[in-house]
C-alpha positions in Angstrom: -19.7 1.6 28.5 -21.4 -0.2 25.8 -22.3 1.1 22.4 -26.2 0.3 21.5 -26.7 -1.3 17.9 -30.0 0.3 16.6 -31.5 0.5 13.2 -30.6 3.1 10.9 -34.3 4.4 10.8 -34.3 5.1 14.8 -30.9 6.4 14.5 -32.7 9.0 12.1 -35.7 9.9 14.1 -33.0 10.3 17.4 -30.8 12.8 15.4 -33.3 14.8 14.2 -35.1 15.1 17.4 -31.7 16.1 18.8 -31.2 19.0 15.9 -34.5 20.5 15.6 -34.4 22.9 18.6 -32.3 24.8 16.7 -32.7 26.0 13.4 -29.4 27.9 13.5 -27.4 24.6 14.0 -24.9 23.5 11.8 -26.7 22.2 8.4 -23.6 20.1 7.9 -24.3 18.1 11.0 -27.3 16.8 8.7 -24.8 14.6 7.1 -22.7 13.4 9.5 -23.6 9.7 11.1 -25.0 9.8 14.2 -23.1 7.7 16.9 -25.5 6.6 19.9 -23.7 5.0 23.1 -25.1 3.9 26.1 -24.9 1.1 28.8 -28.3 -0.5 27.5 -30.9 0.2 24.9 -34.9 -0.9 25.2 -36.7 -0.7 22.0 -40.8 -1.7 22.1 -41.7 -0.5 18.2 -45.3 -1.7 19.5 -45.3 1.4 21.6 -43.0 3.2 19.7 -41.1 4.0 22.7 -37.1 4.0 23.0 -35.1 4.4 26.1 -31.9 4.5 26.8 -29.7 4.2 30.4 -26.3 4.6 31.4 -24.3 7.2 30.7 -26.0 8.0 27.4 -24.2 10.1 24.5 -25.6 11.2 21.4 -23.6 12.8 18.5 -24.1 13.9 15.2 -21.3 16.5 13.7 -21.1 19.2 16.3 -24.2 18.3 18.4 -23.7 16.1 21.5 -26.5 15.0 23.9 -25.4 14.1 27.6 -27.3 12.4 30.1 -28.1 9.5 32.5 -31.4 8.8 30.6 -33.2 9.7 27.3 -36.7 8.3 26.6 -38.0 8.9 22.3 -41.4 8.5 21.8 -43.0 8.4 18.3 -46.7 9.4 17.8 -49.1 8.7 15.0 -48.2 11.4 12.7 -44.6 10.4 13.0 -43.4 13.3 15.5 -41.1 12.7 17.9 -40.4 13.9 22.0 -38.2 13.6 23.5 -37.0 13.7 27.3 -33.1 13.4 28.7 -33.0 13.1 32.6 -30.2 13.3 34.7 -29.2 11.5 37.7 -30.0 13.5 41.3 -27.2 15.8 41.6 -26.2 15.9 37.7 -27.3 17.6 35.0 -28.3 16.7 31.3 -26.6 18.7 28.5 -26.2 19.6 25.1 -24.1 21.5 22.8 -24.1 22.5 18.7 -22.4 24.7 16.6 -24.4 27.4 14.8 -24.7 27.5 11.2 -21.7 30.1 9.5 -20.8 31.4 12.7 -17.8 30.9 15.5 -20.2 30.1 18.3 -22.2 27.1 20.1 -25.5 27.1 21.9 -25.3 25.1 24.8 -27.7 24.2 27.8 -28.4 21.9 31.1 -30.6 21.2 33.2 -31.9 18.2 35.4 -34.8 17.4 32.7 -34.8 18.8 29.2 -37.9 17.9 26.6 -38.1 18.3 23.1 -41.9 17.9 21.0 -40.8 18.0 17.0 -44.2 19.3 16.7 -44.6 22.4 18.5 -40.6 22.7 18.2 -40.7 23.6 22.0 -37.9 23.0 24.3 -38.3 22.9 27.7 -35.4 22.7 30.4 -36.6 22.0 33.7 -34.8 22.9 37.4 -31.2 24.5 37.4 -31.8 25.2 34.0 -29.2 27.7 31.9 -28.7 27.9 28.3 -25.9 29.8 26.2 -26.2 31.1 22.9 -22.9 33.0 21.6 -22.0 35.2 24.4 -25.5 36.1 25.8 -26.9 33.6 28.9 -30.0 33.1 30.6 -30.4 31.1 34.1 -33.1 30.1 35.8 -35.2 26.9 37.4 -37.0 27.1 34.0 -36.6 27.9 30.6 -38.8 27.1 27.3 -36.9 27.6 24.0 -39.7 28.2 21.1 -38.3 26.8 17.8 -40.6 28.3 15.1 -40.3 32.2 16.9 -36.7 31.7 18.5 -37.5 33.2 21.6 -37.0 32.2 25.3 -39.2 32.1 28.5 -37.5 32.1 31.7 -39.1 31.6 35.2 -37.4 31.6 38.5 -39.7 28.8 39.7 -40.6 25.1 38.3 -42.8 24.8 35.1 -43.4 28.2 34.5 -44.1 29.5 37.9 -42.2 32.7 40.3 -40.9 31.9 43.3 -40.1 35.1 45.1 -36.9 35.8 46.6 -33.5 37.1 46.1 -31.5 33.7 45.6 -34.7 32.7 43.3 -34.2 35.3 40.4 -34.0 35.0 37.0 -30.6 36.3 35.6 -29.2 36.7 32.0 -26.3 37.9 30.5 -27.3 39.9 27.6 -24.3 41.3 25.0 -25.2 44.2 22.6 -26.3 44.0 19.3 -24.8 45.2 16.2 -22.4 47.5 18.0 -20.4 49.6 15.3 -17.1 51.2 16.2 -19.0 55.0 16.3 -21.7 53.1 19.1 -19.0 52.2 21.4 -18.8 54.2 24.4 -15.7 57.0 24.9 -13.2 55.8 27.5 -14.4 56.0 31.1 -18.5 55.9 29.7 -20.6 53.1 30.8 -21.6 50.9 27.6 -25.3 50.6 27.1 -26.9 47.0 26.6 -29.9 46.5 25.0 -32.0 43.4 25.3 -32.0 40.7 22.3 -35.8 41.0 20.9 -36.3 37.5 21.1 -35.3 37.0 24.5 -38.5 37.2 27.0 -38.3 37.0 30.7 -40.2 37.0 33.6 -40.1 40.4 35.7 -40.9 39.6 39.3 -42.8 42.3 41.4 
């Protein structure tokens, strides 16, 4: 593997493409260098289009970008997408710390897009994403920036696909549990849904 030489300004549009999904991330990672490696770069600043191939891995502090491919593009107002594609059979991923806290959010998929301008992530077939200790899995999930909320579908881009091995299914811990909440021995615990988490309830 090769390590691709770009300018410091692309480096800077990449990593903050790369951050902005979450706003919870790390606000250290800001400051950290970014360190892009792949087995080629193209670069058309014309088109204001990057791509790179080959075992591509982007990091910046506690954020690291995994995949096969990942295509920037640049419009006129200066806002960034992004797409990371994984070979058939593999799966793109990512991983960041959250700000002040002991946990990472985390996510794959077989596409996942980022538009700095909506702040809409979008993780397309086999898709799962991770945040602390609460999970959701499905063959699509859209991760709204600005209202931190999720979407999940059990079929591609947004549709349901009925059937059993088709459902959406998340992990969801409770919420602010105090030491008086927690059930007696031999009681079932009571989970309550996180109120930004929206799914898709199949009939």
């Amino acid at each position: 593997m090769t390590s691709a030489r770009l300018p410091a300004r692309l480096l800077l549009c990449i990593a903050l493409l790369a951050a902005a999904p979450f706003c919870s991330a790390e606000k250290a990672d800001r400051e950290k260098p970014v360190n892009l490696e792949s087995d080629r770069a193209t670069v058309d600043e014309i088109n204001r289009v990057h791509v790179f191939d080959g075992n591509v891995t982007l990091s910046q502090g506690t954020l690291v970008i995994r995949s096969d491919k990942l295509v920037v593009k640049q419009d006129a107002e200066g806002f960034q997408n992004g797409v990371a594609t994984a070979n058939p059979g593999k799966l793109a991923r990512f991983r960041v710390k959250r700000d002040g806290k002991e946990e990472y959010v985390e996510g794959e998929a077989e596409r996942i897009e980022y538009d700095a301008k909506t702040e809409v992530t979008k993780f397309f077939n086999r898709a799962w994403v991770k945040s602390g200790d609460d999970e959701v899995r499905g063959q699509f999930i859209v991760y709204d920036g600005l209202r931190e909320n999720y979407s999940v579908t059990s079929g591609p881009a947004g549709t349901v696909v009925p059937g059993r091995d088709n459902r959406v299914r998340a992990v969801i811990q409770p919420k602010n549990k105090t030491p008086v909440e927690a059930a007696a021995p031999g009681q079932p615990v009571r989970l309550q849904l996180a109120p930004n988490l929206s799914n898709t309830r199949q009939e």
